[in-house]
DOVEX-885765 format. One line per 5 residues: number of its first residue (from 1); their letters; for each residue z, y, x of C-alpha. Coordinates in Angstrom, 1 decimal, always signed. Layout:
DOVEX-885765
NUM = a = Z Y X  ... $
This chain:
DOVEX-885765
1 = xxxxx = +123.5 +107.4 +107.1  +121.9 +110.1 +105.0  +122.6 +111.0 +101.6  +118.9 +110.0 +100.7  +119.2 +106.3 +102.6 $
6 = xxxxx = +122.9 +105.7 +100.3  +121.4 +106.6 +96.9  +118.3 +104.3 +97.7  +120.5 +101.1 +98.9  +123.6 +102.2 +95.5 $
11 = xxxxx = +120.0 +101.6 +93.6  +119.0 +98.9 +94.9  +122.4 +97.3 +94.4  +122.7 +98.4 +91.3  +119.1 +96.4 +90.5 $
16 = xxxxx = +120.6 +93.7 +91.9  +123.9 +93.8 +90.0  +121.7 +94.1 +86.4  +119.7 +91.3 +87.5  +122.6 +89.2 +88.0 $
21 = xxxxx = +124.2 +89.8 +85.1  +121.0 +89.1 +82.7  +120.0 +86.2 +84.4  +124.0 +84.5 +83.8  +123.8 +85.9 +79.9 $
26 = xxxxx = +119.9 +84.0 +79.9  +121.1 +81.2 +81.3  +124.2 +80.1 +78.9  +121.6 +81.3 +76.0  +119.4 +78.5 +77.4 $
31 = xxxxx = +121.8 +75.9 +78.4  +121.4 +76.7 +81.9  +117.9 +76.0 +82.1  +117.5 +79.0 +83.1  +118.7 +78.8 +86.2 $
36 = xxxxx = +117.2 +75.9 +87.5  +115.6 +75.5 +91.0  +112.4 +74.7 +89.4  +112.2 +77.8 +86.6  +113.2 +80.5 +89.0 $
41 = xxxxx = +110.6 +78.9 +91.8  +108.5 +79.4 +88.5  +109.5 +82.8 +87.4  +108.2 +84.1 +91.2  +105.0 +83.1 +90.9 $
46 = xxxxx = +104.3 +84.4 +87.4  +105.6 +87.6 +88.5  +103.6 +87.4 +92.1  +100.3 +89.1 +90.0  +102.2 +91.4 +87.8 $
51 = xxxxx = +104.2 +93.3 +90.8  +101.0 +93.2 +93.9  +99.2 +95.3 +90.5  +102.8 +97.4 +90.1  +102.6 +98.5 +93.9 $
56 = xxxxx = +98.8 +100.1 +93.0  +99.9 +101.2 +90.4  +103.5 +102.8 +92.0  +101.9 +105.0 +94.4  +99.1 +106.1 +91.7 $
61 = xxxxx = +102.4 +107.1 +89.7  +104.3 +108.6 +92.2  +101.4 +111.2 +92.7  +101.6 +111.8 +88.9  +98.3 +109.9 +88.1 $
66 = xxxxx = +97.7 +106.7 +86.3  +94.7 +103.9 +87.2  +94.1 +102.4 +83.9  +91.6 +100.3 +85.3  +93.3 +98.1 +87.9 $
71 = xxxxx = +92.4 +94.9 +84.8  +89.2 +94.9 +85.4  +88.5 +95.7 +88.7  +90.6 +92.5 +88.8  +88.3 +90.9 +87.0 $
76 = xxxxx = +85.2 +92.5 +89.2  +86.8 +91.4 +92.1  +87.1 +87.9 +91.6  +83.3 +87.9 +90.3  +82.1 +89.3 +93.3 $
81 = xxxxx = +84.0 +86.9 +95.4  +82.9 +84.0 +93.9  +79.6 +84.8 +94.4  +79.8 +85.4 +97.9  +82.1 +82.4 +98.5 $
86 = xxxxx = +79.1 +80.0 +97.2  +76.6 +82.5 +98.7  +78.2 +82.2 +102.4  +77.4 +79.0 +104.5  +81.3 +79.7 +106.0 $
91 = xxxxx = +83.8 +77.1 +105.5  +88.1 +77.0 +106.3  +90.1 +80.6 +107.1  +86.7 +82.3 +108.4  +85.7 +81.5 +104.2 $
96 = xxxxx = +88.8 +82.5 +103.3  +89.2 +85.9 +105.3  +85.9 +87.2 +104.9  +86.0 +86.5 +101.0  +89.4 +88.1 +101.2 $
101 = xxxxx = +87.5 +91.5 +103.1  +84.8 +91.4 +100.8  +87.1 +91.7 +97.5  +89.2 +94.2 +99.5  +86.1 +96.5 +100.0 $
106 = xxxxx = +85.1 +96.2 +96.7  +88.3 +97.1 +95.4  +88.5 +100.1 +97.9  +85.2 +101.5 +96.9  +86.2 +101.4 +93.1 $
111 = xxxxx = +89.8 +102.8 +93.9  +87.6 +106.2 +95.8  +85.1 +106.5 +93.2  +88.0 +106.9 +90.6  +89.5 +109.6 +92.9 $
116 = xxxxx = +85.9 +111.4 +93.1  +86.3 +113.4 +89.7  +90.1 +114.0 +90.1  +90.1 +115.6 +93.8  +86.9 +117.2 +93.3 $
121 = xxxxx = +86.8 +118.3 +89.9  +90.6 +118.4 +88.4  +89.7 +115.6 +86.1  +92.8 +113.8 +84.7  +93.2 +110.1 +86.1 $
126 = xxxxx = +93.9 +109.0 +82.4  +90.1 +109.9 +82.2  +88.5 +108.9 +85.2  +90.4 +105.4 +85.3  +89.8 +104.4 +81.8 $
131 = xxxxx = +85.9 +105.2 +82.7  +86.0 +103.0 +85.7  +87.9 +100.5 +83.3  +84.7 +100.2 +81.5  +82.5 +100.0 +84.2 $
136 = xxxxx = +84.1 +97.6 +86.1  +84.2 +95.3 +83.4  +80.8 +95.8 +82.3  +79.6 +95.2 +86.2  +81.5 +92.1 +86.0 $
141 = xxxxx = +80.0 +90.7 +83.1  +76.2 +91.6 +84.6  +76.8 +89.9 +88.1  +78.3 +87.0 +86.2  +76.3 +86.3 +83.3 $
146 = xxxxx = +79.2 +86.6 +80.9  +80.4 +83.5 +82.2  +83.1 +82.3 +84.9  +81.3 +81.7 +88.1  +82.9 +78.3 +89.6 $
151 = xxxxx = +83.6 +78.1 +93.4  +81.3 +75.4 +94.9  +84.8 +74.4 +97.6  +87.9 +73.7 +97.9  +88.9 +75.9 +100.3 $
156 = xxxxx = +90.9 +78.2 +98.5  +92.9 +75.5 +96.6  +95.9 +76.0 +98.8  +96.0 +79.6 +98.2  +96.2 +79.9 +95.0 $
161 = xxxxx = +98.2 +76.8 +93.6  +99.5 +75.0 +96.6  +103.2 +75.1 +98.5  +104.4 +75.6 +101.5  +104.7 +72.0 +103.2 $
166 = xxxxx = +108.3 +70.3 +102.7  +109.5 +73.4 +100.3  +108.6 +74.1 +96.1  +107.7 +77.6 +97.8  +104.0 +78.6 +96.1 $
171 = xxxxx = +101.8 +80.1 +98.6  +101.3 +82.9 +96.2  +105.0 +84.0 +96.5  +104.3 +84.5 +100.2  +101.5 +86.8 +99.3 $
176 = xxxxx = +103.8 +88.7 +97.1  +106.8 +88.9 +99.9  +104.2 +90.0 +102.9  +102.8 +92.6 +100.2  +106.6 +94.0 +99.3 $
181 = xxxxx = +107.1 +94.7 +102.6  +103.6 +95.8 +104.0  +103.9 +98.6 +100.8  +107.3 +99.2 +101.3  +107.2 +100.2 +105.4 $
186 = xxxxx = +104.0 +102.7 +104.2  +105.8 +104.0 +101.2  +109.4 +105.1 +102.4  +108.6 +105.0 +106.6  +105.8 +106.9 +107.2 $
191 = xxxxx = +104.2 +110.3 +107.2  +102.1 +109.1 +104.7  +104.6 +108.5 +102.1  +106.3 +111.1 +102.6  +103.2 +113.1 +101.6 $
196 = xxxxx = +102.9 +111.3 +98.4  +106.3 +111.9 +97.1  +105.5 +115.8 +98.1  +102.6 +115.9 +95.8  +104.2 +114.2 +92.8 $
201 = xxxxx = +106.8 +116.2 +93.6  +104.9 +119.6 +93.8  +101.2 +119.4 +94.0  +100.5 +123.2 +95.0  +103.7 +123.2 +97.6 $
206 = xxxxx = +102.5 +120.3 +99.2  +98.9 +122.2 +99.3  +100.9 +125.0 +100.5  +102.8 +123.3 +103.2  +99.7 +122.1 +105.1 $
211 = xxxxx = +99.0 +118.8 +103.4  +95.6 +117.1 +102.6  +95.9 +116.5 +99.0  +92.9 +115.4 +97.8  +92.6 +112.8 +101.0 $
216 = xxxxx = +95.9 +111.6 +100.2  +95.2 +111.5 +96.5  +91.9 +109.3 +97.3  +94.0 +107.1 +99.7  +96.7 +106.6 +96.9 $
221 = xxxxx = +93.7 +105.5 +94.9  +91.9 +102.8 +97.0  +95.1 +101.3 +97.7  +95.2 +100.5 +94.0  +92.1 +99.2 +94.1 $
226 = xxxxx = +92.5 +96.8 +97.0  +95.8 +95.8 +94.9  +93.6 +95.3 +92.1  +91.2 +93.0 +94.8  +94.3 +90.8 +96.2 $
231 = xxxxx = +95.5 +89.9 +92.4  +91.8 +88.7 +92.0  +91.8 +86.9 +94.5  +94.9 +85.0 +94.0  +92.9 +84.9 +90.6 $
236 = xxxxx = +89.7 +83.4 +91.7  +92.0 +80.9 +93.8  +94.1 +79.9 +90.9  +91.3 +78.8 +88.4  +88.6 +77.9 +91.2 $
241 = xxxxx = +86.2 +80.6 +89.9  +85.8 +84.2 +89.9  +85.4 +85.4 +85.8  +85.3 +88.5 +83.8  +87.5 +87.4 +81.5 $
246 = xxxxx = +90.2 +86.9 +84.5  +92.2 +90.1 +83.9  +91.3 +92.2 +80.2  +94.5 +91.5 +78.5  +97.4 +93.3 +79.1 $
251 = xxxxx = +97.6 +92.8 +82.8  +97.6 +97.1 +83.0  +100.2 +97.4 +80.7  +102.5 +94.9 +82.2  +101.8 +96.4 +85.6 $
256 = xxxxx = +102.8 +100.0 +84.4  +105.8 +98.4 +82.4  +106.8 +97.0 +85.7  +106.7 +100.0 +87.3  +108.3 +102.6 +84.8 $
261 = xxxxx = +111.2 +99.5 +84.6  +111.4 +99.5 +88.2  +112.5 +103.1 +88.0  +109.4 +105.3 +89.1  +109.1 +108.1 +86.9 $
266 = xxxxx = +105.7 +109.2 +85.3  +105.7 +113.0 +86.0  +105.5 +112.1 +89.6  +108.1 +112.7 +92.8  +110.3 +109.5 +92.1 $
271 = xxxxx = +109.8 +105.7 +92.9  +109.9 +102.8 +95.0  +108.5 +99.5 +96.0  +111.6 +97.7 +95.8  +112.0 +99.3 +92.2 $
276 = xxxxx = +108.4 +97.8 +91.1  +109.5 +94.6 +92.1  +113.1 +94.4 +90.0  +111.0 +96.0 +87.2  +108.3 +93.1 +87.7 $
281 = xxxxx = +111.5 +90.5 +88.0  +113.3 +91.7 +84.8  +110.1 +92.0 +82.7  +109.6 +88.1 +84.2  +113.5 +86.7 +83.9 $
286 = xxxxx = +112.7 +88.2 +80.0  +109.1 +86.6 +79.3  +110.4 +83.6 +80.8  +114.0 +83.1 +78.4  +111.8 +84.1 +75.6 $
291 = xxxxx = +109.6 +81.0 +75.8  +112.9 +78.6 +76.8  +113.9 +79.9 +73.7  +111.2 +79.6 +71.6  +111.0 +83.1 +71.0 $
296 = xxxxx = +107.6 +83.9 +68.9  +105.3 +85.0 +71.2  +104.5 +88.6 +68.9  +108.3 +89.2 +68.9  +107.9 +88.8 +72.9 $
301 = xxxxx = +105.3 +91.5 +72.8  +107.7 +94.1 +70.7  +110.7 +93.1 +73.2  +108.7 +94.6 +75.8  +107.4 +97.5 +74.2 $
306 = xxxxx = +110.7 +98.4 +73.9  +112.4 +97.5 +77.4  +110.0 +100.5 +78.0  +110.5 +102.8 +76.1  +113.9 +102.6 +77.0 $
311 = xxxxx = +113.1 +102.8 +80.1  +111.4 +106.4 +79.8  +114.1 +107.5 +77.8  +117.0 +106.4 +80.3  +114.7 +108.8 +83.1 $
316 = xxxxx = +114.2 +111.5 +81.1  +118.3 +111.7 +80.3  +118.8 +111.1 +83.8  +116.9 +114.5 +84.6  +118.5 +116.5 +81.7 $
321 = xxxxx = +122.0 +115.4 +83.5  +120.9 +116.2 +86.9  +119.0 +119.6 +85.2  +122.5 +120.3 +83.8  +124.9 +119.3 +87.2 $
């Protein structure tokens, strides 16, 4: 086994070790409510959106970029969906799919034109995403009208708040699982991933070495964008309508939190999938013993703000102690 493939799996244990212990000290600080079938069954699905954004948003990161507007293209998404569902004559899975592609290109398209400026012209991502940010969101309030645009079916009941038959499984956790595992395979088992961790690693050696950076920038990009395009349309399936009001909150923020938690760091080079999703887990096991405990709900915000800083603090010592070893 390579030194590389033990340090990843001693992570990952470790993850799991910290996730075990704060889940038994929630628990007895909720009278084991915690721990319930029904609250951890619970816990998945609220954190299903949060970490399907954090893999967009982990191999953005990874490159040493950001997408700031992964909210609202959320939130253009689910817009556009819903008017194609009610547009489209289809009915059943062919609905479903092809509602699913068209959000998907949507998303894609987005995701490249936020690339654009920072292959072509050196632009920083902070700048170009925060643009797209506001376009998306303005786009979505034209098509719409300002207001949510109800689905005209049921179809896409099951998919967003149904279970698996004879199980308290959501259908929206099995989104997140084929998602975690689709992004993990492309992240840390292909040629592809490999490239990205070159250029967060060293952007100019990477150019050096032979490697298309600005494609695999764009691709990085787009990927984030059709992340952006799945959440929405667990979105648009979860409240039976497609509006621009979906995802403006701090849907961005928790998806950055979970990925800076999960261990990737923000100058680029270091992260994983599996990482994204303990980060989306923790920042979930904490929302959720805050509200068992009553916790008031601004409080909850400052908890988080500083799980992360904390976070960025414990990375950067990390790399002063391996700068120093």
């Amino acid at each position: 086994m390579k030194a590389e493939t033990r340090t990843y799996w001693l992570r990952v244990a470790g993850a799991i070790a910290l996730l075990a212990v704060v889940a038994l000290v929630i628990n007895f600080a909720a009278h084991g409510t915690f721990l319930q079938p029904d609250n951890l069954v619970r816990v998945l699905r609220q954190i299903t959106y949060n970490f399907i954004m954090g893999v967009g948003e982990t191999f953005v990161i990874i490159t040493a970029g950001i997408d700031l507007s992964i909210g609202s293209m959320i939130s253009l998404t689910g817009v556009v969906m819903a008017l194609f569902a009610n547009a489209t004559g289809l009915h059943g899975f062919p609905l479903i799919a092809a509602t699913l592609l068209v959000g998907l290109a949507v998303g894609a398209a987005a995701g490249f034109v936020n690339a654009v400026p920072v292959v072509k012209l050196n632009l920083p991502p902070f700048i170009t995403t925060l643009a797209m940010m506001q376009i998306a969101l303005g786009l979505s309030y034209i098509l719409s009208g300002g207001q949510p645009v109800p689905l005209q079916m049921t179809d896409f009941q099951h998919t967003g708040y149904g279970v698996i038959p004879h199980t308290t499984i959501p259908y929206p956790v099995i989104w997140m699982i084929v998602v975690l595992i689709v992004s993990s395979v492309l992240l840390m088992r292909t040629r592809f991933g490999r490239y990205v961790f070159a250029i967060g690693g060293n952007e100019e050696a990477a150019r050096l070495a032979g490697i298309n950076v600005g494609r695999i920038k764009t691709a990085v990009y787009v990927i984030s964008g059709m992340c952006a395009a799945i959440v929405g349309f667990l979105y648009m399936s979860l409240f039976s309508s497609g509006s621009p009001q979906t995802a403006t909150g701090n849907e961005m923020l928790n998806a950055i939190a979970a990925v800076v938690v999960g261990g990737t760091s923000l100058m680029g080079g270091r992260g994983a999938i599996i990482g994204t999703f303990f980060g989306a887990l923790l920042i979930g096991f904490l929302d959720n013993a805050m509200n068992l405990l009553q916790i008031n709900s601004y409080l909850q915000w400052v908890v988080l703000g500083v799980v992360i800083l904390l976070a960025v603090v414990l990375d950067e010592l990390r790399k002063r102690y391996l700068k120093r070893a």
